[in-house]
C-alpha positions, 0 to 999 in steps of 0.5 A: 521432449519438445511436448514437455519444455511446452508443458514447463512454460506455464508451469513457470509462469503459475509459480511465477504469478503465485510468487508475485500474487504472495509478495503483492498482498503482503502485510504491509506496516500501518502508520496508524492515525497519528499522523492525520489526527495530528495535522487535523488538531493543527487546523482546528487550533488555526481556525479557532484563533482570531483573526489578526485583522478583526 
């Protein structure tokens, strides 16, 4: 009996890492490129504007 509590800790450690492994690599939702893409337009309508002190 003793042979087979040992058997059933690595047991539980692999379906343990394979239940971690599947949730670690999961599909996460993308932002896309909105959002940088719309910061960079920002900075170039602030570097194309004159400077206020020439």
């Amino acid at each position: 009996m003793g042979a087979l509590v040992w058997l059933l800790i690595p047991l539980v450690a692999a379906v343990g890492a394979g239940l971690w492994g599947s949730w670690a690599n999961r599909t996460r939702r993308t932002r896309g490129d909105g959002p940088e893409l719309d910061g960079y337009a920002r900075f170039r309508a602030a570097m194309e504007r004159p400077h206020p002190g020439t």
